[in-house]
N, C-alpha and C positions, 0 to 999 in steps of 0.2 A: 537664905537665898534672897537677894535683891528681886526686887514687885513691881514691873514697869507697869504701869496704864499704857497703852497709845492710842490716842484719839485722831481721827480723820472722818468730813463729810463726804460724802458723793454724792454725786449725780448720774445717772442713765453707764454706770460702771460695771455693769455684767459682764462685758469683754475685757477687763483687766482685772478681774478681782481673783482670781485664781493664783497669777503670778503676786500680787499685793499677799495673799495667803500665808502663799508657799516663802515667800521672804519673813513673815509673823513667823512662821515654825520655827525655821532654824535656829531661833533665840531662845526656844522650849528649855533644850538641856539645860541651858545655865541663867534662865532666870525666871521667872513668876509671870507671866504674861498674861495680860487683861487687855480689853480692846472695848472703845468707846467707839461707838460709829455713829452716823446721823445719815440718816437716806431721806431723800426730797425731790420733789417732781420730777420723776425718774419716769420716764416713756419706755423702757426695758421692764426686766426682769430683777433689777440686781436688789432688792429687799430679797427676796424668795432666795437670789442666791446666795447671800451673806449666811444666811444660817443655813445653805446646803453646804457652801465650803470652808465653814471657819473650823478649825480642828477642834477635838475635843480638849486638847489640852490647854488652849486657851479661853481665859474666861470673856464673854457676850454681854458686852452693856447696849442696847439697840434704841435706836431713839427715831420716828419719823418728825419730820417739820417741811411744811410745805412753805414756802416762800411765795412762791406764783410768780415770779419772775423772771424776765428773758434769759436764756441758756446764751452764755460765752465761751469763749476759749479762752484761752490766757492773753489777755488784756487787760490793761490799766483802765479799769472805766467806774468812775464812782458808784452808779448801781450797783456794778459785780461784787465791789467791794464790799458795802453793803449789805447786799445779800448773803454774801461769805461770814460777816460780823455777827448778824442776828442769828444765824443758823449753830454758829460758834456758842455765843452765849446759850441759846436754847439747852444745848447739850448740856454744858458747861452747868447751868444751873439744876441739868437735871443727876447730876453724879456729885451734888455736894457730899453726900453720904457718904460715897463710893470712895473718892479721893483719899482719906484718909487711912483706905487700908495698902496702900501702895506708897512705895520709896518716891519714885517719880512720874511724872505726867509728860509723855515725849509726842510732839506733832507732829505728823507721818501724812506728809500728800498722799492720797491714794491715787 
């Protein structure tokens, strides 16, 4: 059976992380699924609820990294980017281990 990882960060994502979830399931039957995630200066809940609703059949790599930096929307703006890059590596450097038991590493917006 094919070993996906998917990694994605959030931010303050407690109101969409159910549907993010429930889209992870559906790839259960036919393939090996692992999830890298990174939660940071999140003003919600959504640490508490990544592991209330990630299924059991997929496997939980959790990483926190705080930035401290202004929350955007989807704009072009060298900060956000930024901030988007370090929180990336952060992860990134912490599943060097991990990587290698998986076919591929797919990047998933949450």
């Amino acid at each position: 059976m094919v070993k996906l990882l998917f990694g994605s960060i959030v931010r303050d994502g407690e109101s969409y992380l159910q549907r993010y979830f429930d889209q992870l399931y559906t790839l259960t039957p036919d393939y090996k699924v692992g999830l890298a995630i990174t939660e940071g200066d999140s003003s919600d809940n959504t640490y508490a609820k990544i592991f209330e609703l990630c299924p059991n059949e997929i496997d939980l790599y959790t990483f926190k990294y705080n930035h401290s930096g202004p929350k955007f929307g989807s704009v072009s703006n060298p900060t956000r980017w930024h901030n988007i890059a370090i929180t990336w590596n952060s992860m990134l450097e912490g599943l060097t281990d991990v990587l290698i038991d998986y076919d591929y590493f797919v990047y998933m917006e949450a």
